[in-house]
Every structure is written in structure tokens, then in C-alpha cells.
Backbone as JSON, one array per atom type, in Angstrom:
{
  "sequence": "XXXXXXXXXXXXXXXXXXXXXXXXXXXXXXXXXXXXXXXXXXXXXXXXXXXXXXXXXXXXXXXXXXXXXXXXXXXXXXXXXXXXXXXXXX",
  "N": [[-19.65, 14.2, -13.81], [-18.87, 15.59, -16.21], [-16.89, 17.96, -16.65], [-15.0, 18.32, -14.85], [-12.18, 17.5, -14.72], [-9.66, 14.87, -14.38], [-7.51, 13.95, -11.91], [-5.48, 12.74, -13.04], [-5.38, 13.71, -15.61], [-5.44, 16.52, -14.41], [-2.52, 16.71, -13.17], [-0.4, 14.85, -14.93], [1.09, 11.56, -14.8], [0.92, 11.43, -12.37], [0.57, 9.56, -9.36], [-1.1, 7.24, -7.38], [-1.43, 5.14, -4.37], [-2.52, 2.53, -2.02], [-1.89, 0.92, 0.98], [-1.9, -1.86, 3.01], [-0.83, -2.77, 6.24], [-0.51, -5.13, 8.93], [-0.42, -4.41, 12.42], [1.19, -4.95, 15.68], [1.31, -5.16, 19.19], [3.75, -3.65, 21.03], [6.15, -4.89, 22.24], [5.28, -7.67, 21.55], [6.43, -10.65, 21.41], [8.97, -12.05, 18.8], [8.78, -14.4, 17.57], [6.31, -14.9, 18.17], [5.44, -12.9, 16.23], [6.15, -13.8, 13.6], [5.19, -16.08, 13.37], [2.86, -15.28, 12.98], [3.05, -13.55, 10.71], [3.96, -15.69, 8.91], [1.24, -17.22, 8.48], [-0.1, -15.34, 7.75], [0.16, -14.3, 5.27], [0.43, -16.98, 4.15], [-2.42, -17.41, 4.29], [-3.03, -15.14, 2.42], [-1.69, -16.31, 0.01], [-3.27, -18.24, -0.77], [-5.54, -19.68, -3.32], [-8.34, -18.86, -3.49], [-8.36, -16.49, -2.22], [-6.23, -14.56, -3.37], [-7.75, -14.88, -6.28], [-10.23, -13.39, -5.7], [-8.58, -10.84, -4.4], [-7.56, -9.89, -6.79], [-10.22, -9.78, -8.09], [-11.0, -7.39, -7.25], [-9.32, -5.01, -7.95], [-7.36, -5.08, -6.58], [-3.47, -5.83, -5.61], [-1.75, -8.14, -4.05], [1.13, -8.5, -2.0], [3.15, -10.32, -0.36], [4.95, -10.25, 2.24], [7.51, -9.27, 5.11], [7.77, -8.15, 8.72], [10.39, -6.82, 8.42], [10.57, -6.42, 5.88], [8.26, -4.53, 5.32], [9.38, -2.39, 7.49], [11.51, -1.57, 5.75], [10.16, -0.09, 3.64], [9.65, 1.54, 0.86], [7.0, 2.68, 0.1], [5.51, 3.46, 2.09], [6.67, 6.6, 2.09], [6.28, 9.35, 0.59], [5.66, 9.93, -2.79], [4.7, 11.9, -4.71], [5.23, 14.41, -3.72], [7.32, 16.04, -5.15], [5.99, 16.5, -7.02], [3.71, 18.06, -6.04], [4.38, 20.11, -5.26], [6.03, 21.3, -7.28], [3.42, 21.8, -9.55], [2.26, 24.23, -7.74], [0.87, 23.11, -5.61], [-0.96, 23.54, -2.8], [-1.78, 22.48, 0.56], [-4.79, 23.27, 2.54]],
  "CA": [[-19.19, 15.56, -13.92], [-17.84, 15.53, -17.25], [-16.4, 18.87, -16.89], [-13.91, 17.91, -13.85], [-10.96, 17.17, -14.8], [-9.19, 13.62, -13.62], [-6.47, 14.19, -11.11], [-3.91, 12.49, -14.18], [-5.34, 14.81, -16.3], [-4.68, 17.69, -14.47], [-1.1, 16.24, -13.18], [0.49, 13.79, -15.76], [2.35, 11.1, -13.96], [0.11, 11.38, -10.46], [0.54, 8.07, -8.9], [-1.61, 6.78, -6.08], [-1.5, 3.45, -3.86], [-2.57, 2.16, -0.53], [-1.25, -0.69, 1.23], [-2.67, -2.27, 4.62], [-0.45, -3.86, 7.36], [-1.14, -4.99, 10.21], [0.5, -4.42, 13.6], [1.29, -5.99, 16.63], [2.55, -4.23, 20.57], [5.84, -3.18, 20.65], [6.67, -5.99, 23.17], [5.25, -8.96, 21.03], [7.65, -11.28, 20.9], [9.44, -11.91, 17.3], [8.22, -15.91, 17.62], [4.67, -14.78, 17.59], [5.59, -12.16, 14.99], [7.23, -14.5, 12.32], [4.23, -17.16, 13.16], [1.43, -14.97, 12.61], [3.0, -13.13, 9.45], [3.23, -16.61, 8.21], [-0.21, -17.33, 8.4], [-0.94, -14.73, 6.86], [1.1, -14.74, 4.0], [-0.03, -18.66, 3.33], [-3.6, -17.01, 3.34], [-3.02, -14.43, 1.2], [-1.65, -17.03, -1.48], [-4.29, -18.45, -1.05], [-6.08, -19.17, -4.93], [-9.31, -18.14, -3.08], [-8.05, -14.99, -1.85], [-5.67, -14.02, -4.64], [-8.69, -14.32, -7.17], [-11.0, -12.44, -5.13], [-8.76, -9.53, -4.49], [-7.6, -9.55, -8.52], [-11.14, -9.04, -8.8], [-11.32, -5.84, -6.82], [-8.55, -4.65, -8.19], [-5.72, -5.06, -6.08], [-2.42, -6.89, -6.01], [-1.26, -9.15, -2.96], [2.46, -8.56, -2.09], [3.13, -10.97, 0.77], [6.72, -9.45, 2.69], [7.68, -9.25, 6.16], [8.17, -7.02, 9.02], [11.66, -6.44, 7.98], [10.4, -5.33, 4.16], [7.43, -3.25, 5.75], [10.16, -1.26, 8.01], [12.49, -0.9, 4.77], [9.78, -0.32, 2.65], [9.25, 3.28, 0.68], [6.03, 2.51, -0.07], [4.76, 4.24, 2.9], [7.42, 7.44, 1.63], [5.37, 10.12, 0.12], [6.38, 10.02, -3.96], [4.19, 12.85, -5.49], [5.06, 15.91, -3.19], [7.5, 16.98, -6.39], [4.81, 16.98, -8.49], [2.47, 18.97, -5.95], [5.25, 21.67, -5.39], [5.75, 22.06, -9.06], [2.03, 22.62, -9.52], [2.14, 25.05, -6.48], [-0.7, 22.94, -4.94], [-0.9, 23.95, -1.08], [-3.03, 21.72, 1.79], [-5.77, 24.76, 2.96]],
  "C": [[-18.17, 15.65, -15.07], [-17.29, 16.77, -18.16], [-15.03, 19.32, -16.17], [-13.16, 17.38, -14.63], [-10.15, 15.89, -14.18], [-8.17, 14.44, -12.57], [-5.3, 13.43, -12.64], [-4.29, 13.1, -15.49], [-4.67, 15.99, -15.57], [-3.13, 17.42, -13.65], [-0.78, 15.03, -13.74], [1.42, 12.89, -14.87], [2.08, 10.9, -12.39], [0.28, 9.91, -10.26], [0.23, 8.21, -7.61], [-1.39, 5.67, -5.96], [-1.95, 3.72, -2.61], [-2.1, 0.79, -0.26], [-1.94, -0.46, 2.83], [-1.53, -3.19, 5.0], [-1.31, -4.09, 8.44], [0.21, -5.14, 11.68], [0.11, -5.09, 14.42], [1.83, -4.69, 18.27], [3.36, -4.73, 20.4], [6.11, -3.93, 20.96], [6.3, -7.04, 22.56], [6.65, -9.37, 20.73], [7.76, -11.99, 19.68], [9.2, -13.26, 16.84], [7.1, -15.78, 17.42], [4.1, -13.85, 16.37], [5.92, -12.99, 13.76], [6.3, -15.61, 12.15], [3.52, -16.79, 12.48], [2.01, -14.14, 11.27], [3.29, -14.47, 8.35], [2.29, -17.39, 7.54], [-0.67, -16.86, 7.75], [-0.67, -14.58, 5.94], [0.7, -16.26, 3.57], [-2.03, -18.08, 3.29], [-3.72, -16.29, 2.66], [-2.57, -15.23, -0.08], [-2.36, -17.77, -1.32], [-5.18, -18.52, -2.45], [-7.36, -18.43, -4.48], [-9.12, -16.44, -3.4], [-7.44, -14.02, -2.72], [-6.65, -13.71, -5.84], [-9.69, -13.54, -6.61], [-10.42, -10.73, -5.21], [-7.92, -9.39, -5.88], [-9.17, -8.95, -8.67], [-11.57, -8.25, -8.42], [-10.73, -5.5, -6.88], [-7.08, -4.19, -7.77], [-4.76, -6.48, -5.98], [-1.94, -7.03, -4.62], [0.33, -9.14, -3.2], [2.84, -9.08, -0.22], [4.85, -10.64, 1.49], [6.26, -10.0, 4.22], [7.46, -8.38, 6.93], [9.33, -6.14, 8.65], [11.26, -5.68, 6.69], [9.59, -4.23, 4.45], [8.77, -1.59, 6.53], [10.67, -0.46, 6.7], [11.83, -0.6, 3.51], [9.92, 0.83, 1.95], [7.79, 3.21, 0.04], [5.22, 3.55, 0.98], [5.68, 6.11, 2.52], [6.44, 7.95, 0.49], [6.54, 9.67, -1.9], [6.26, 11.37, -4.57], [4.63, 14.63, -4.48], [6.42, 16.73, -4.36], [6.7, 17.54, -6.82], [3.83, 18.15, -7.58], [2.77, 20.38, -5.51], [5.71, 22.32, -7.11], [4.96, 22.67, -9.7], [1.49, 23.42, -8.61], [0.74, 24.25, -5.7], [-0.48, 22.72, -3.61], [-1.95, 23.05, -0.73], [-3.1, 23.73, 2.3], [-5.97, 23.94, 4.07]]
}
């Protein structure tokens, strides 16, 4: 459709991301929390895994629960930009 317009065409400066955690119940205890985000963090550096997801174009940032809570990553960035361009959810 090479009459559409990109989304950073028509807002300059748009920035998207996704990120995936994973959770646990509330009640897990912080011993089986701190094991298993170990784990997974030694397979995510992983060279396997690291070149795999380089080659689908995402980047591996191995943190904690503690960085997930304090993260702003999940904190909206663009709702300036989509009140500036008056753009309303219908």
C-alpha cells in the first residue's frame, strides 16, 4: 500500500517496543523466584539463544523481579505525542 503512510511518517519520533515477562502466584516463595529467574537468565545468555533472537530482531535484556517492578518500560511513552496529534481511541 504504497499510499499509506508509516506510523513514523505520520508521527516523527513514534517509538514502539514489547517486552515479555513471565510471572509467578503471588505466594511463590522468593527462593523459587530468584532460582527460576536464574535459569532463565543463564538461558537467555545463552550463544544459542542470543543469536537466534538477534536474528529475529530482538534484544535480550536479562533483569530481575526487582528491575521488572521498577521498570518504565511497561509506562506508556507516546501518549504526548498522541494528544498533540489529537489522535482519540474510537
Amino acid at each position: 500500500m504504497p499510499d499509506i503512510r508509516t506510523l513514523g511518517e505520520f508521527q516523527p519520533g513514534f517509538e514502539a517496543s514489547a517486552w515479555v515477562a513471565i510471572g509467578a502466584p503471588k505466594n511463590m516463595p522468593v527462593n523459587i523466584i530468584d532460582k527460576l529467574n536464574m535459569e532463565i537468565n543463564a538461558g537467555l545468555a545463552d550463544p544459542k539463544i542470543a543469536a537466534r533472537t538477534a536474528e529475529l530482531g530482538a534484544t535480550v535484556f536479562v533483569s530481575s523481579p526487582a528491575d521488572l517492578d521498577n521498570s518504565s518500560s511497561s509506562k506508556p511513552r507516546n501518549g504526548p505525542r498522541f494528544r498533540a496529534a489529537n489522535i482519540k481511541v474510537e
